[in-house]
C-alpha positions as CSV (number, residue, x, y, z in Angstrom):
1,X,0.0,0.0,0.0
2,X,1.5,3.5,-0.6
3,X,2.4,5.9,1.9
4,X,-0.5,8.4,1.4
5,X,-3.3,5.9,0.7
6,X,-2.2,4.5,4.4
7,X,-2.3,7.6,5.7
8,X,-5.6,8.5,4.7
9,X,-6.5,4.9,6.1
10,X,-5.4,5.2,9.5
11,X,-7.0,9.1,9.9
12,X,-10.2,7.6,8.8
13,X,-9.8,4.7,11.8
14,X,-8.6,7.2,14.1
15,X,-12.1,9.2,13.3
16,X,-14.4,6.6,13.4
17,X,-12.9,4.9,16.8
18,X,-13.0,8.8,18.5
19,X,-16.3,9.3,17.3
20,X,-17.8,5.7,18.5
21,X,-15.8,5.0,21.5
22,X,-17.5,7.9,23.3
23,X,-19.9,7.8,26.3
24,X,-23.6,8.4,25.5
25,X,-22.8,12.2,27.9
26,X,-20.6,13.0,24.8
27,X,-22.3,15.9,22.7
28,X,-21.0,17.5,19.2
29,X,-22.3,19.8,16.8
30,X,-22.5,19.5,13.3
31,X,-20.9,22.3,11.3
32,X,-23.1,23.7,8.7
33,X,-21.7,23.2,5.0
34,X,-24.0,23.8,2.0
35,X,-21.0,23.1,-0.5
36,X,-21.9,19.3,-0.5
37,X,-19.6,17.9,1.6
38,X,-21.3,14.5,2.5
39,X,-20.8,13.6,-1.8
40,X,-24.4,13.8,-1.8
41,X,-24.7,13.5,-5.3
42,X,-23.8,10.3,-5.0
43,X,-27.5,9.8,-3.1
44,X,-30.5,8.3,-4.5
45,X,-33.6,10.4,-2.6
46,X,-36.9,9.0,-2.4
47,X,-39.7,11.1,-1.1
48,X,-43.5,10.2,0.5
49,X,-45.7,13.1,-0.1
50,X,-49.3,11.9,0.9
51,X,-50.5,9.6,-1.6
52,X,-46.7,10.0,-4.0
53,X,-43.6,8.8,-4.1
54,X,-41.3,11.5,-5.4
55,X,-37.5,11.1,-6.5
56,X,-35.7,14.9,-5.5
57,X,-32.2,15.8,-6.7
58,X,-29.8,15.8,-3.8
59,X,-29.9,18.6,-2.7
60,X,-34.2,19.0,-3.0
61,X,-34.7,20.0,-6.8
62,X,-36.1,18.6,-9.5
63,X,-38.8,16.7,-7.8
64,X,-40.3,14.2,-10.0
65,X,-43.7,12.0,-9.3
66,X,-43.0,8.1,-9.9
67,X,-45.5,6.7,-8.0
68,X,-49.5,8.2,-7.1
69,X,-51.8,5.6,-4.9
70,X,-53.9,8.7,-4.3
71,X,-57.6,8.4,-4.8
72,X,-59.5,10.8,-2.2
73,X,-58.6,12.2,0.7
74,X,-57.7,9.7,2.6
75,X,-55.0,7.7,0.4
76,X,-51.9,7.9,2.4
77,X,-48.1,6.3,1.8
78,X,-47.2,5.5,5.4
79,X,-44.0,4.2,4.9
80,X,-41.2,3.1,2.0
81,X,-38.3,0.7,2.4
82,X,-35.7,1.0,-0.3
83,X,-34.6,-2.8,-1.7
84,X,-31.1,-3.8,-2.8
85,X,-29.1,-2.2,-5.2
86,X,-32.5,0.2,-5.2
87,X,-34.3,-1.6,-7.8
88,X,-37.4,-1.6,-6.4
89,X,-39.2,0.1,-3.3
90,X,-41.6,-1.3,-0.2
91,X,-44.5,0.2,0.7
92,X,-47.4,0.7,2.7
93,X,-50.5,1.9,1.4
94,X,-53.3,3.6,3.3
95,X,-57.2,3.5,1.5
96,X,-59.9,4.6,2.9
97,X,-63.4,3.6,1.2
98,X,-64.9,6.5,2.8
99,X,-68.6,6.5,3.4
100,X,-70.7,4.5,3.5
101,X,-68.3,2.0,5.2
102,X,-65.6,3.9,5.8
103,X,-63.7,0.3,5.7
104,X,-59.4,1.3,5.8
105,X,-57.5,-1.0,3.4
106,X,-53.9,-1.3,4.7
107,X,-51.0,-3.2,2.1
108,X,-47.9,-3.8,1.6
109,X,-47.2,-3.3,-2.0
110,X,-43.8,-3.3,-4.2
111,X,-42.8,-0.6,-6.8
112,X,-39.6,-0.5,-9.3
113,X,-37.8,2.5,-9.0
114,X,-38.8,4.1,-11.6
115,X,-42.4,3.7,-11.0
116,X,-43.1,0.8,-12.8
117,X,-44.8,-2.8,-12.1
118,X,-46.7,-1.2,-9.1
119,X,-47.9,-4.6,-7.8
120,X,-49.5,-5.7,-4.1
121,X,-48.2,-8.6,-2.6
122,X,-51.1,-8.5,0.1
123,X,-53.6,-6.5,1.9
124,X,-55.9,-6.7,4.8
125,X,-58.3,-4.5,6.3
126,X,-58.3,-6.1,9.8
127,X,-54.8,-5.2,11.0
128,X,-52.9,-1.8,10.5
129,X,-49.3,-2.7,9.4
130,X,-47.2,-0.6,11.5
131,X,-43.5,-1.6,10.0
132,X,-41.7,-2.7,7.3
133,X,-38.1,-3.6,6.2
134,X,-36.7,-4.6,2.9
135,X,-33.6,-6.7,3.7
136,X,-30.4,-7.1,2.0
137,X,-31.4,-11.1,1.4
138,X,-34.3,-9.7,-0.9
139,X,-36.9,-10.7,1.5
140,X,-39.5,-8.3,2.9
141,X,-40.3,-8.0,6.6
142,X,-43.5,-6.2,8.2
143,X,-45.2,-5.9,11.5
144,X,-49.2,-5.5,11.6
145,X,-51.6,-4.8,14.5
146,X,-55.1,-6.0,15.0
147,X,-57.5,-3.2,14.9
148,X,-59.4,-4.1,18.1
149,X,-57.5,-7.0,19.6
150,X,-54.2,-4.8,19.1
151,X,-53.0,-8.3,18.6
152,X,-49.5,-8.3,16.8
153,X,-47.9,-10.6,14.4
154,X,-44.3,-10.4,12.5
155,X,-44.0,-11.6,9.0
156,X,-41.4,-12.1,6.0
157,X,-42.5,-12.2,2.4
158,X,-40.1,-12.6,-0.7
159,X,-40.3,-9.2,-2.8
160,X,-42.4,-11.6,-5.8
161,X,-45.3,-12.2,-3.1
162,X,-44.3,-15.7,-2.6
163,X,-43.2,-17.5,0.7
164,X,-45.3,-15.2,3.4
165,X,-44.6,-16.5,7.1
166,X,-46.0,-15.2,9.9
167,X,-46.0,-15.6,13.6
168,X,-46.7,-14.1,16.8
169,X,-45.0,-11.1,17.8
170,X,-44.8,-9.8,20.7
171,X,-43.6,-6.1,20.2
172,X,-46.5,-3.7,19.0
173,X,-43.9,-0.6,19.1
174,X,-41.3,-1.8,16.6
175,X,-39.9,0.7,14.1
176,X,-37.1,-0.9,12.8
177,X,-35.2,-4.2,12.3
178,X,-31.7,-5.6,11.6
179,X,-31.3,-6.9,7.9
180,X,-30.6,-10.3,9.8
181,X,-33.4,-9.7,11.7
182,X,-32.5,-10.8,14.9
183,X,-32.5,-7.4,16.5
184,X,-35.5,-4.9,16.5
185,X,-36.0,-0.9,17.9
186,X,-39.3,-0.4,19.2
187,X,-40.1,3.7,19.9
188,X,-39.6,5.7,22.9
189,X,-41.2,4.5,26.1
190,X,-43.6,7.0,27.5
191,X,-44.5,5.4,30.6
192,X,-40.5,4.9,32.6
193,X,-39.8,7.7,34.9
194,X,-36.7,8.2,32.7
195,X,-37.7,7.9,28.8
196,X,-35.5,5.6,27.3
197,X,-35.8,3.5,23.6
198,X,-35.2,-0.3,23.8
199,X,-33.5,-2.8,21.5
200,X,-34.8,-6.0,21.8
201,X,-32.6,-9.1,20.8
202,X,-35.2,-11.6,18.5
203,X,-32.8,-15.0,19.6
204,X,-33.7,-14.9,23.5
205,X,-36.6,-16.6,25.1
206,X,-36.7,-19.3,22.2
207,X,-37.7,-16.4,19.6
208,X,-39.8,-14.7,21.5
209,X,-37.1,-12.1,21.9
210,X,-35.4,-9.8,25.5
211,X,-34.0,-7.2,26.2
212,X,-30.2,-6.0,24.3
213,X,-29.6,-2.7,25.8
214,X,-31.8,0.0,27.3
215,X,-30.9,3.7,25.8
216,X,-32.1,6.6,28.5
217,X,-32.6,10.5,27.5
218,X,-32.3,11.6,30.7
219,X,-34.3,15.3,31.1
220,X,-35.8,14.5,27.4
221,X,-39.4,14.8,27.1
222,X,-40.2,11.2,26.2
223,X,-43.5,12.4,23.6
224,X,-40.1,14.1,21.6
225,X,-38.2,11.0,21.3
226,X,-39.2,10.0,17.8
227,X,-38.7,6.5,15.5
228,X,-35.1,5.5,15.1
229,X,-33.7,3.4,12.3
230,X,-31.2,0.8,12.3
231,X,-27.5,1.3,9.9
232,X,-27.7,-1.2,6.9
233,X,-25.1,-3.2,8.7
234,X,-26.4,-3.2,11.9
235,X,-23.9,-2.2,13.6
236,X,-25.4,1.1,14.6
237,X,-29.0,2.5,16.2
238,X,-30.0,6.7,15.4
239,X,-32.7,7.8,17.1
240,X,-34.2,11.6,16.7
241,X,-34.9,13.5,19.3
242,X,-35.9,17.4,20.2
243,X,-34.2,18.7,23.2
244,X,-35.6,21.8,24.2
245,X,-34.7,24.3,21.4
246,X,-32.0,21.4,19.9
247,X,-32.7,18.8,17.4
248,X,-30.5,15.9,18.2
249,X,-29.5,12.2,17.1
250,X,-28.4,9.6,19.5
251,X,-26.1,7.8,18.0
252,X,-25.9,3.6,19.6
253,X,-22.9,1.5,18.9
254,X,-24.7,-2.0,18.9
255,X,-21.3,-4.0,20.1
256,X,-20.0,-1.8,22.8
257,X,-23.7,-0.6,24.1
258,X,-22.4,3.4,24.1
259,X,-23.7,6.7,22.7
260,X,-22.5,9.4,21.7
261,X,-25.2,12.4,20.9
262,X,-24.7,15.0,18.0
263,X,-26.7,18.0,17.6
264,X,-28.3,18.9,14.0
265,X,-29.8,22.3,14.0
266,X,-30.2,25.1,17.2
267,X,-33.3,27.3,17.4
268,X,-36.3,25.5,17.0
269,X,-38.8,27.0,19.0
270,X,-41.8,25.8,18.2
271,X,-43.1,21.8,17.8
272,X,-41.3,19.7,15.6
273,X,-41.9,16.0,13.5
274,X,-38.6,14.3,12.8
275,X,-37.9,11.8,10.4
276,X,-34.7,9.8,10.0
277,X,-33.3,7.4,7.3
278,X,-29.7,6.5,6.5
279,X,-28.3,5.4,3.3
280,X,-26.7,1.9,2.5
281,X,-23.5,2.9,3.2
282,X,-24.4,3.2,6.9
283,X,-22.9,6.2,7.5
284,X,-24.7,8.9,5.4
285,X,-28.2,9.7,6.5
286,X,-31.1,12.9,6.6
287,X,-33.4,14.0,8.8
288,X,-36.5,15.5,7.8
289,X,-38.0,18.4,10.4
290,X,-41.6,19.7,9.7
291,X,-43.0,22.1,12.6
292,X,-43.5,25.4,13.1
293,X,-39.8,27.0,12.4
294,X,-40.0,25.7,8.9
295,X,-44.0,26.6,7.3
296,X,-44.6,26.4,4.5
297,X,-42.6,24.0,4.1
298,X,-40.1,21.2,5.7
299,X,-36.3,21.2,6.0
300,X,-33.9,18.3,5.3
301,X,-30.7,18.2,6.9
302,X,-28.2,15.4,5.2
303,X,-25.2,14.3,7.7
304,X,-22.3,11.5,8.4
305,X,-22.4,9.4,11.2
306,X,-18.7,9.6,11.3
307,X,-18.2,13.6,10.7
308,X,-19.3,16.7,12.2
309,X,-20.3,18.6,8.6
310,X,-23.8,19.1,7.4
311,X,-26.1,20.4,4.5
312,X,-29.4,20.9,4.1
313,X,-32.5,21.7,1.8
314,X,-35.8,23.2,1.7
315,X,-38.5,20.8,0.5
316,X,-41.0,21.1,-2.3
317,X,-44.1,21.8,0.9
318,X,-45.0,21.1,3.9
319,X,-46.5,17.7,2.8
320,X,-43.2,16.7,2.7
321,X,-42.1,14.6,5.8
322,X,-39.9,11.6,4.9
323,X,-36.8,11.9,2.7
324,X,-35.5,8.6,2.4
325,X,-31.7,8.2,0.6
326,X,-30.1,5.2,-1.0
């Protein structure tokens, strides 16, 4: 190897092991950059806008319709997961009838990329499906809760609709899994006298899964804790949060069970709905801020798990509230 290519080598280890070998008390700013320092143009951005899925340039232009489920009102996309190689795109799809019946039909349905072969693999208008994750093996997995039971079962699906398995789960919060699938994040937890987020390890208790580790926010108002995602490889947890006037990230290092916490944007004074994705590297992600601060429309900030720079973007409206990059 030659002398500078080694050099650059060791700096980046010497970054990543300062960055993730911190306590969870460990706080850093990002430093504001609009000149594109996290090669975002490298990024593939997906957008939900109600009832659309919208591509947007990197840095928010050019916003271009592939997909629209919308047929009144009440046709919502609650949430995409971006397949390998980004080929083709999960989904869940919201319907309601309306009146007379006003019956919601929820499914999970599977898009190319470009918009085409829009196809459902199923759909069911007893059970809200609350998560989905499309895995590095090519195999889809969801979670879906009973509508008056609030019973909850997990499931895996190959992305042709073939192969659907399902089984009790016992987890109604989960937003996010491992692409292994052994480990899921369920959202904050309201109820503890300190809020904290859990990660629950799917192999204990004969698949029926325990307790990993148990993430506190100390001083945080738990109902600003929002849904964290897990890095492609696993080896990292990011979950969003609003302290105070600060929008944050806590960063979670799976192995060593440590945080460190870095601070996106200052000043928000009024409420605030975050949204976080990271890209398949597992180091670059955005997070999405609609609230008050940012009418009529929402804000995108684009970040490295390893860095302290940042950009951001203004989005087409304020319909605008998940930015998800590949």
């Amino acid at each position: 190897m030659k002398t500078k290519a080694l050099f650059k080598t060791l700096l980046f280890i010497g970054i990543v092991f300062t960055i993730f070998s911190c306590s969870s008390t460990d706080e850093e700013s990002l430093t504001p950059n609009n000149n594109n320092p996290i090669n975002a143009a490298e990024l593939k951005l997906f957008v939900i806008d109600s009832a659309k899925i919208n591509t947007i340039s990197p840095l928010g232009a050019s916003e271009t319709t592939i997909l629209n489920r919308k047929v009144n009102s009440s046709s919502y996309i609650k949430q995409l997961s971006i397949g390998p190689n980004a080929e083709k795109i999960a989904y869940i799809d919201s319907q309601n009838a309306g009146s007379p019946s006003f019956t919601i039909t929820n499914s999970l349905r599977i898009v190319y990329a470009n918009g085409s072969n829009d196809t459902e693999l199923f759909s069911t208008t007893d059970y809200q499906i609350i998560a989905i994750k499309y895995c590095t093996d090519g195999k889809i997995h969801f979670a879906k809760r009973h509508n008056t039971t609030n019973a909850v079962k997990f499931g895996t699906i190959n992305a042709d609709g073939t192969g659907l398995q399902e089984a009790t789960g016992y987890y109604g919060s989960i937003v996010d899994i491992t692409n292994d699938r052994k480990y899921i994040l369920l959202d904050a937890n309201t109820l503890s006298a300190t809020p904290n987020v859990q990660i629950i390890d799917l192999s204990l208790d004969g698949g029926a899964g325990g307790p990993y580790h148990t993430e506190n926010f100390a001083g945080v108002d738990p109902y600003q804790i929002r849904d964290g995602n897990f890095t492609q490889d696993g080896k990292y947890a990011v979950i969003p949060f609003k302290d105070g006037s600060d929008i944050k990230i806590r960063i979670i290092d799976m192995t060593t069970k440590t945080a460190i916490t870095k601070v996106i944007v200052t000043g928000i004074t009024g409420w605030a709905s975050l949204d976080v994705e990271l890209a398949s590297d597992s180091n670059r992600g955005v997070l999405t801020i609609m609230g008050e601060n940012f009418t009529p429309k929402t804000k995108t900030y684009l970040f490295k798990l390893n860095d302290t720079v940042i950009t951001n973007f203004l989005n087409n409206d304020d319909t605008v509230s998940n930015v998800y990059p590949y």
